[in-house]
C-alpha positions in Angstrom: 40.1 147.7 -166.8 36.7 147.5 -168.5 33.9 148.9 -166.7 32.1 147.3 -163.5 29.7 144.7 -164.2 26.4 144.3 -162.3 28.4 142.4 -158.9 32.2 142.8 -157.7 33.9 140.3 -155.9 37.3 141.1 -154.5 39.5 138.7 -153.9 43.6 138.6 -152.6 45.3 137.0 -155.7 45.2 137.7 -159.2 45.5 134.0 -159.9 42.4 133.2 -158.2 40.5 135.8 -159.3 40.7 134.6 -163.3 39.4 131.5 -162.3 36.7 132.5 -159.8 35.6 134.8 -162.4 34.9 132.2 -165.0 33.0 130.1 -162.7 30.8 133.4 -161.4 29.6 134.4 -165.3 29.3 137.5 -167.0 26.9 139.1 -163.9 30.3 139.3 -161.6 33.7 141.6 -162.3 36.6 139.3 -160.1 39.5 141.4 -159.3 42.3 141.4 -156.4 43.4 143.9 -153.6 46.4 142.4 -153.3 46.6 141.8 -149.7 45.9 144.6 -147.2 45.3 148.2 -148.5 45.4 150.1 -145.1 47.9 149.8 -142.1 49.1 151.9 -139.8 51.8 154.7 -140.2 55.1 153.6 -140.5 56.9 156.7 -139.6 54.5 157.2 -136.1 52.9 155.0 -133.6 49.7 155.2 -135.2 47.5 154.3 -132.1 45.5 157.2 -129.8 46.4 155.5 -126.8 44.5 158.3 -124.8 41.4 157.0 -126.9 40.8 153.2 -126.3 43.7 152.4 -128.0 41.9 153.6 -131.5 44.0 152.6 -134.5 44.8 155.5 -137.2 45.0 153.4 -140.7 46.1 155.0 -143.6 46.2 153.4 -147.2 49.3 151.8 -148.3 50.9 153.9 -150.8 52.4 151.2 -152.8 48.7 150.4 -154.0 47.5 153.5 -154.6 46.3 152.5 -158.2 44.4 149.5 -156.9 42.3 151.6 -154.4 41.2 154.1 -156.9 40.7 151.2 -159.2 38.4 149.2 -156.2 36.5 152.7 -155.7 35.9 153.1 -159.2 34.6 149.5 -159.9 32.9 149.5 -156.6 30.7 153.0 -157.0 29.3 150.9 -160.5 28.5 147.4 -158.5 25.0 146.5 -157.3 26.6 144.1 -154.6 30.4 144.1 -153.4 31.3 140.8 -152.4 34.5 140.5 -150.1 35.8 137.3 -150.4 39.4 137.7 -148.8 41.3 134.6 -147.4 39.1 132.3 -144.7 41.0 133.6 -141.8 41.5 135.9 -139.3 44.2 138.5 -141.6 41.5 137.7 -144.7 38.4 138.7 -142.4 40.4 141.8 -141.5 41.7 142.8 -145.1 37.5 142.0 -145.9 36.7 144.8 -143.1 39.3 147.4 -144.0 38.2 147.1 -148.3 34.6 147.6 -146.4 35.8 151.2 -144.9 38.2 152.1 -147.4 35.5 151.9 -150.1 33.0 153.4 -148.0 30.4 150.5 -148.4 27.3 150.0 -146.2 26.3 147.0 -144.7 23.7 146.2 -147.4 26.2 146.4 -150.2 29.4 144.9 -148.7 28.7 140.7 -147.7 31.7 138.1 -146.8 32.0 135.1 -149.0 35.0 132.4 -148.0 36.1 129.9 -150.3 37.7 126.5 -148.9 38.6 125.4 -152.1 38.2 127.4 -155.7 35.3 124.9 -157.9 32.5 126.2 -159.1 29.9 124.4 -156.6 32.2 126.3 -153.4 32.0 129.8 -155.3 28.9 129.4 -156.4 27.2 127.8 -153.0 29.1 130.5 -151.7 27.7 133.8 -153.5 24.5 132.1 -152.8 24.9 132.4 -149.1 27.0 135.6 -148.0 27.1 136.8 -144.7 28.2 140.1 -142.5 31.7 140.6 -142.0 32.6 139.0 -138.6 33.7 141.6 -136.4 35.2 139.2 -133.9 37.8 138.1 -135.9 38.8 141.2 -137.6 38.8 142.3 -133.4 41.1 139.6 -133.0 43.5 140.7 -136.1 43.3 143.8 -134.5 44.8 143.3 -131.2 47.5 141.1 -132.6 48.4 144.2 -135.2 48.5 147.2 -132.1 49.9 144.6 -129.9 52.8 143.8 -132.6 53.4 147.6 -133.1 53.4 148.7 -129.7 55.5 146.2 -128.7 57.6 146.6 -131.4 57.6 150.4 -131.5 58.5 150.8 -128.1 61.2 148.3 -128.0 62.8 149.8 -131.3 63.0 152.8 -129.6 64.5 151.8 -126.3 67.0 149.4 -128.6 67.7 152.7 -130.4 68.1 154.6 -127.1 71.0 151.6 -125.6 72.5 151.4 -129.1 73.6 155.1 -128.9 74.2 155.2 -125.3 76.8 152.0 -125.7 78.3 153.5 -129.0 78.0 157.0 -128.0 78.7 157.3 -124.3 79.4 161.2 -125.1 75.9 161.6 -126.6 75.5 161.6 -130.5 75.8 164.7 -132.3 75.3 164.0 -136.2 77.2 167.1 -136.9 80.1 166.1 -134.9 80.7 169.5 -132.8 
């Protein structure tokens, strides 16, 4: 990629970010994350439930390359704009590029986009805001609620399935 221009705006789709860029001029670099960038572990629970239910995110392996890419660019930019979906999963990808990149408040504002024209983008830029912490708060409780739900029922499915299939225990190196 060719070296960050004066302002970065990071968007979730490659499509949209060719075409933003064209509207934005040769003062903005446009590129994608690509969706989210950190989740939690797959292999553990991933949540301190001893601690306030505090999440432990790690980066997503598969985009490895687009992180150091995003930290690279970023580093260069006078102003990273995060301008992920206009919803509660985009506000929450917005906040997680905002601590994976290590921004400050000053250099990290939200723009959404309704539509992609050039008067939206544009009026937009114009007018960015902080990151709203409700909703990525909201996204937040959904995601631990999903995983310990879902992690604690896995494991009691696990548990039944090798009790019902197994009634003699389960041995894998059948002794």
């Amino acid at each position: 990629m060719p070296s960050a221009k004066k302002n970065l705006v990071i968007v979730e789709s490659p499509a949209k970010a060719k075409t933003i860029e064209k509207y934005l001029g040769t003062d903005y670099k446009v590129v994608a994350s690509m969706g989210h960038l950190r989740d939690l572990p797959k292999s553990t629970l991933g949540i301190d439930i001893e601690n306030d239910f505090e999440p432990k995110y790690i980066p997503v392996k598969d985009h490895k390359e687009i992180i150091d890419e995003l930290k690279k660019l970023s580093k260069n930019a006078k102003t990273i704009y995060l301008a992920t979906d206009p919803d509660r999963e985009g506000e929450a990808i917005s906040w997680h590029l905002k601590e994976l990149l290590a921004l400050s408040d000053e250099r990290a504002r939200r723009v959404t986009f309704n539509e992609i024209t050039k008067k939206v983008v544009t009026d937009s830029i114009n007018k960015p805001r902080d990151i709203d912490n409700n909703l990525v708060d909201a996204q937040q409780a959904r995601r631990l609620l999903d995983r310990l739900v879902g992690y604690k029922l896995s494991l009691s499915m696990d548990a039944a399935y090798v009790s019902a299939y197994y009634p003699n225990g389960f041995n894998i190196f059948n002794e």
